[in-house]
C-alpha positions as CSV (number, residue, x, y, z in Angstrom):
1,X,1.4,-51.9,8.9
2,X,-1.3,-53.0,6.5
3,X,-3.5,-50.1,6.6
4,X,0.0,-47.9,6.2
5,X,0.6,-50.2,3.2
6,X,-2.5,-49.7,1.7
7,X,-2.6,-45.9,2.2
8,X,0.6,-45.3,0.1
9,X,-0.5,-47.7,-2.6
10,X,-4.3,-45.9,-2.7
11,X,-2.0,-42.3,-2.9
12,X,0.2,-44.0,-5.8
13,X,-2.9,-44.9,-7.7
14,X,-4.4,-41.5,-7.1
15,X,-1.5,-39.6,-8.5
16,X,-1.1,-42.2,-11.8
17,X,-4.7,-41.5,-12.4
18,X,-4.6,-37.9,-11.9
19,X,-2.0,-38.1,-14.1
20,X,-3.5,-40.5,-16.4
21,X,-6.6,-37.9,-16.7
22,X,-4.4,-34.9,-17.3
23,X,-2.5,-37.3,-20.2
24,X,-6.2,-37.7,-21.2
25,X,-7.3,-34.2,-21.9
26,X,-3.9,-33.2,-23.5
27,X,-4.6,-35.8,-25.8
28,X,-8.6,-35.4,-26.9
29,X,-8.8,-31.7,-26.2
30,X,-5.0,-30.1,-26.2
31,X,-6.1,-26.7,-27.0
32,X,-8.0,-26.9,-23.0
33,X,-4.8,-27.8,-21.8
34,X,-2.9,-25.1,-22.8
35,X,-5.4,-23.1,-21.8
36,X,-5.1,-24.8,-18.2
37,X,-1.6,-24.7,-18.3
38,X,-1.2,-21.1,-18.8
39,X,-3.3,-19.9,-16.2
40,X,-1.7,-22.3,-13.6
41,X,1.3,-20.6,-14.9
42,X,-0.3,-17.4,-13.8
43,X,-0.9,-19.1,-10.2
44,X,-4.3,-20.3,-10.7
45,X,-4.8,-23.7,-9.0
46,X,-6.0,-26.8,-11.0
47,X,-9.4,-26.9,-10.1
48,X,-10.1,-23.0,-10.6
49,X,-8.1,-23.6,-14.1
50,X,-10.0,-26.2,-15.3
51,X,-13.1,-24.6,-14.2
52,X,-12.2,-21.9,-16.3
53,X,-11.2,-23.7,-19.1
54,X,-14.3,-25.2,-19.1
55,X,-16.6,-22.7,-20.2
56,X,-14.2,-21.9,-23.4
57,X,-15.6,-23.1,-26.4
58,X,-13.2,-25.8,-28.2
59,X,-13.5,-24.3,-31.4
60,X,-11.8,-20.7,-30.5
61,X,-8.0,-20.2,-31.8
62,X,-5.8,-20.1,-29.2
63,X,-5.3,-16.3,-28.8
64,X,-9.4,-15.7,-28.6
65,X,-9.6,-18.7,-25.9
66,X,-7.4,-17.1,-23.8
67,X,-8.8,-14.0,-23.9
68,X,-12.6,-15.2,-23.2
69,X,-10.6,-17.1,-20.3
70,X,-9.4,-13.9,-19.0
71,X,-12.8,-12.4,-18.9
72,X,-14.5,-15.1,-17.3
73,X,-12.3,-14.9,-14.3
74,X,-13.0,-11.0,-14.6
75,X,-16.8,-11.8,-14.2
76,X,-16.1,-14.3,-11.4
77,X,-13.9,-11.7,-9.4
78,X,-16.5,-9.4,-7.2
79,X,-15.3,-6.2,-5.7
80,X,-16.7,-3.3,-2.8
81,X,-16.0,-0.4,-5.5
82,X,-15.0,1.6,-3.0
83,X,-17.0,1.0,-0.4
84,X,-14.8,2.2,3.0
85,X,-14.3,5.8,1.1
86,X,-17.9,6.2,-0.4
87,X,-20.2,4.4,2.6
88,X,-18.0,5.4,5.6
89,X,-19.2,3.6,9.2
90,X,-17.8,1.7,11.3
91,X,-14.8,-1.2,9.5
92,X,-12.4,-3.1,11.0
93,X,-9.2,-4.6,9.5
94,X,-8.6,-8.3,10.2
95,X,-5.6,-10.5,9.8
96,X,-2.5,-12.4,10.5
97,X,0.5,-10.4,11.7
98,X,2.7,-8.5,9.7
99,X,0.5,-8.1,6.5
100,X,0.1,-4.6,6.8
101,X,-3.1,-3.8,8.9
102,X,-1.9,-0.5,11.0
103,X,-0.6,1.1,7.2
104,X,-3.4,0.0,4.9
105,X,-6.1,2.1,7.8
106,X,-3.6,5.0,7.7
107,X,-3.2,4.8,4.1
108,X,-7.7,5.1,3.9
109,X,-8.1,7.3,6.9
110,X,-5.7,9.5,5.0
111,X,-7.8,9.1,1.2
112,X,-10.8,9.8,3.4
113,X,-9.6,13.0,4.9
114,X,-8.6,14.3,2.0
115,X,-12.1,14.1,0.6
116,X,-14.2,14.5,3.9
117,X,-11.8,16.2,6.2
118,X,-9.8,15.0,8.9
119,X,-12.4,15.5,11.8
120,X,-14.9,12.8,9.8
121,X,-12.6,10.0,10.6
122,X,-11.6,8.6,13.9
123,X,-9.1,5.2,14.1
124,X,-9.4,2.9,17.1
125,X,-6.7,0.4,18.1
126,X,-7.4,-3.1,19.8
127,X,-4.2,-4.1,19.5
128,X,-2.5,-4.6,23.1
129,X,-0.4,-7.1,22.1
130,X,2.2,-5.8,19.7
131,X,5.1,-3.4,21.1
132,X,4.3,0.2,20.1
133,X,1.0,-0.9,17.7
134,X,-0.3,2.0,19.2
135,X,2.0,4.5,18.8
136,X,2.5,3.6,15.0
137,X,-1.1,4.4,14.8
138,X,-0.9,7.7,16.8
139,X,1.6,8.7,14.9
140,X,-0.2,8.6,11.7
141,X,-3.1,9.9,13.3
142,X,-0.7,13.5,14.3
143,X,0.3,13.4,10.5
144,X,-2.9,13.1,9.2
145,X,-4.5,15.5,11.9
146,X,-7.4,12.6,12.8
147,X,-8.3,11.5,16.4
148,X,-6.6,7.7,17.8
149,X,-8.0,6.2,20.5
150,X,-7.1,2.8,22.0
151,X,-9.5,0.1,23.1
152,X,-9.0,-2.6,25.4
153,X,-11.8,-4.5,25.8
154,X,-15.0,-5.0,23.8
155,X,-16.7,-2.3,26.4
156,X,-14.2,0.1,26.0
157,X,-14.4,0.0,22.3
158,X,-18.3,0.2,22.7
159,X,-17.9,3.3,24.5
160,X,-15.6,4.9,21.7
161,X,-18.0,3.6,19.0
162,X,-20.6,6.2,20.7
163,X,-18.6,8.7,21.5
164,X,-17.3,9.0,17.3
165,X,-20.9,7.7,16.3
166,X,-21.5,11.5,14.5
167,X,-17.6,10.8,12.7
168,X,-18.7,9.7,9.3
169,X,-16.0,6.8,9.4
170,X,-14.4,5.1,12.1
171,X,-11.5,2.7,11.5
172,X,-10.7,-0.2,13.8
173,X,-7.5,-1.2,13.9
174,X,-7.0,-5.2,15.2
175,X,-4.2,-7.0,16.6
176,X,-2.0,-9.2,13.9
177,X,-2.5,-12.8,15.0
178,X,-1.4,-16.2,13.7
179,X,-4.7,-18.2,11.8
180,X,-3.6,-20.5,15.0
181,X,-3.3,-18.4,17.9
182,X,-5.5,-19.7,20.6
183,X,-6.3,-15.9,21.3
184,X,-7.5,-15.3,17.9
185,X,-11.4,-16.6,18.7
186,X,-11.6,-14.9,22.0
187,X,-9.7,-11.2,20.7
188,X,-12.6,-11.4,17.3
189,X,-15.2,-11.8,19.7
190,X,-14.7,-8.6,20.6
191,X,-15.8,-7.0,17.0
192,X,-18.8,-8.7,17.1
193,X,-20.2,-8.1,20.7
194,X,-21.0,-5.1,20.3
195,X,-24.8,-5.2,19.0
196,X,-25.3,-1.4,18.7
197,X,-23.2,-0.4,15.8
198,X,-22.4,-2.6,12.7
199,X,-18.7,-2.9,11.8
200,X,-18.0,-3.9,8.9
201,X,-14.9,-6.4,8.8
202,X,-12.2,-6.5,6.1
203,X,-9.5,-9.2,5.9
204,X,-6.0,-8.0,5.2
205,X,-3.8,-10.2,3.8
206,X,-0.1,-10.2,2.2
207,X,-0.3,-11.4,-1.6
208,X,3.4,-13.0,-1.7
209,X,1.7,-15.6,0.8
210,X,1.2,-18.8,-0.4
211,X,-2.6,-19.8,-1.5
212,X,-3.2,-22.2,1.1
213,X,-1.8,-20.3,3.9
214,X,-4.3,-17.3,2.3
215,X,-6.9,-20.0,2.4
216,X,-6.6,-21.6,6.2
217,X,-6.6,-17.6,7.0
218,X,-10.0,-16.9,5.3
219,X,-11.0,-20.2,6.9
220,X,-9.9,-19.1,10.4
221,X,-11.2,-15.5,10.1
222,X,-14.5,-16.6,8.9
223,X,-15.6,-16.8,12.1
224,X,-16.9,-13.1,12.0
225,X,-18.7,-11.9,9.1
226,X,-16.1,-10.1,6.1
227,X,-17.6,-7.8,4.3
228,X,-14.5,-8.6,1.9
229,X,-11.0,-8.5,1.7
230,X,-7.8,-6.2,0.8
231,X,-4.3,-7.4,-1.0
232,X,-1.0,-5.7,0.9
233,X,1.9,-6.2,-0.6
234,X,1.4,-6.5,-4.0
235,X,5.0,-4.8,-4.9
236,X,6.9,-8.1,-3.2
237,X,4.4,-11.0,-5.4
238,X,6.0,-12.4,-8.5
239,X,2.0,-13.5,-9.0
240,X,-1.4,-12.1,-8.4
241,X,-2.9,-15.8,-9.5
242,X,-3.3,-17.2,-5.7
243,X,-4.9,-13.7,-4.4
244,X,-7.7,-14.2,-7.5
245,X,-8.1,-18.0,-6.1
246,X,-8.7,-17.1,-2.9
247,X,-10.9,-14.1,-3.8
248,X,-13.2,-16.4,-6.1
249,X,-13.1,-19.8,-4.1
250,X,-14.6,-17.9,-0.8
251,X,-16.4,-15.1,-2.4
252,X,-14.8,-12.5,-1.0
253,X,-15.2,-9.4,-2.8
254,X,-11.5,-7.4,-3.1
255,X,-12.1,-3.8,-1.8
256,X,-8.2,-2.5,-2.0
257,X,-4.9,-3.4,-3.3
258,X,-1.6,-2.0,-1.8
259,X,1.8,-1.6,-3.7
260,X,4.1,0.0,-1.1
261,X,4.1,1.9,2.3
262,X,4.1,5.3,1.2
263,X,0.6,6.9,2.9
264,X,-1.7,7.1,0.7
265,X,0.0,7.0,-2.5
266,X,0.2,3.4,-2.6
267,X,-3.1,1.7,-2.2
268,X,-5.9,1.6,-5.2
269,X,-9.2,0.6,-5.5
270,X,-9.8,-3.2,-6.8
271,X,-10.5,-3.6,-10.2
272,X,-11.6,-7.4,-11.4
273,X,-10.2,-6.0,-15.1
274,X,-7.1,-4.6,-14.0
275,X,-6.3,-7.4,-11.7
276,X,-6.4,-10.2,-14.4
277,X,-4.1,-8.1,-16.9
278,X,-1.5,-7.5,-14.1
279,X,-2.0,-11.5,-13.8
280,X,-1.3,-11.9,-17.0
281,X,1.7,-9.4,-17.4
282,X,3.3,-11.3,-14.2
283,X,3.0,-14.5,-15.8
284,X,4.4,-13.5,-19.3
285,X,7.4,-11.5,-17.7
286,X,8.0,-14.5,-15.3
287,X,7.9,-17.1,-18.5
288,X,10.5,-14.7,-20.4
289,X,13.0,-14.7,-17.7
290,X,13.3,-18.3,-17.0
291,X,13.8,-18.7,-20.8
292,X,16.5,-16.1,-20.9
293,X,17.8,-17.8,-17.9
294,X,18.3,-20.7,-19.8
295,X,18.9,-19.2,-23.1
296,X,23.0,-19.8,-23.7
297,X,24.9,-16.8,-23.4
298,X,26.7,-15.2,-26.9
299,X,29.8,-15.7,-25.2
300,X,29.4,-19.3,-24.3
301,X,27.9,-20.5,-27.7
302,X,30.8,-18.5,-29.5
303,X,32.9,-20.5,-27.0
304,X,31.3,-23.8,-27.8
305,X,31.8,-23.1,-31.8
């Protein structure tokens, strides 16, 4: 009962002096935390805030602060430029379930055809788990006019990796599992078994998650090397601030960014400039419609006169 006791009065203490702190740095250095405040605002956690902040020069007005602050993050933000369209090989999609995997491969097999031609790129399903994965894939593969094939085990998919090895890019397609499904070691295993070809391995994950369920995914899926990671759902966020935390925290380089399901319209190539304005823009239309929200209404205040 003691040691309970003494647990909530050490997590009391710790919140009045992070408080305490924050009162601090309002107080001797308030133009830092507006700056802080604004990019939390943007969905930026804390730390990654302050870190920011931190390499702002006191001095700058407000307006050139913040627009240093935005290209810091820039520079912090890496990307693949491309990589999947311009290198080809052999990738695989990672992720949780329901992000988007099976529509994000169609959506690049289908920007690689159209530049390479639809017999340079094969897709390959793992996924035996999910009711009619496969077919979903097939019948994007009829629509685009690109071979599917569907692997079982990590032999299987070995002997599909040889017979497309002359296909300039092969995409795997994985089965959507929970960051705690007790499968989820044993079905990853099977990406990197193989020791004759080198996939490369993307995360996919939704950006309307929240940042620490992104973050126990990237944690979970670390188990195989990424190569990077790609943003689904970008169209259903009300911020981009947690996908540029998790991006910069892990160092995970950002190779696409999906707005949609329409195949291949809506997926673009990440851009660390781009990304931060839409940040931004997200933010200031969010902050405008909470004030009119609470703005009175003409009719009320003629009401109230």
């Amino acid at each position: 009962k003691m040691q309970k006791e003494m647990a909530s009065i050490r997590q009391l203490l710790e919140h009045q002096m992070s408080g305490l702190m924050w009162q601090d740095m309002a107080q001797k250095d308030p133009s830092r935390a507006v700056l802080v405040d604004r990019l939390t605002n943007m969905g930026i956690t804390d730390s990654l805030a302050d870190q920011i902040a931190g390499y702002i020069p006191s001095q700058m007005n407000e307006e050139d602060a913040w627009q240093q602050a935005m290209k810091v993050m820039a520079q912090q933000i890496n990307t693949t430029n491309n990589d999947i369209i311009h290198r080809g090989g052999v990738v695989a999609l990672v992720g949780p379930t329901g992000v988007g995997k099976t529509t994000t491969i169609a959506k690049l097999a289908a920007r690689f055809a159209q530049t390479y031609g639809a017999d340079q790129v094969a897709m390959i399903s793992t996924d035996s788990f999910r009711i009619a994965g496969f077919e979903q894939l097939s019948t994007y593969g009829r629509i685009i006019g690109c071979q599917v094939k569907m692997a079982k085990d990590s032999q299987s998919l070995d002997l599909l990796l040889q017979q497309y090895a002359k296909n300039k890019l092969v995409l795997i397609d994985t089965a959507g599992m929970g960051q705690r499904d007790m499968r989820l070691a044993q079905h990853l295993a099977t990406l990197v078994a193989n020791s004759r070809v080198k996939i490369r391995n993307y995360l996919v994950l939704a950006a309307n998650s929240q940042q620490r369920v992104m973050q126990e995914n990237v944690q979970r899926f670390k188990k195989i090397p990424l190569a990077g990671c790609i943003f689904t759902k970008l169209d259903e966020s009300l911020s981009v601030g947690e996908i540029i935390t998790t991006a910069i925290q892990n160092g995970l380089p950002i190779g696409y960014l999906t707005d949609g399901q329409r195949v291949p319209e809506d997926i673009k190539v990440a851009n660390a400039e781009k990304l931060v304005t839409l940040a931004d823009k997200m933010a200031t239309k969010s902050v405008n419609n909470n004030v009119s929200a609470f703005r009175p209404k003409p009719f009320a205040a003629a009401a109230t006169a």
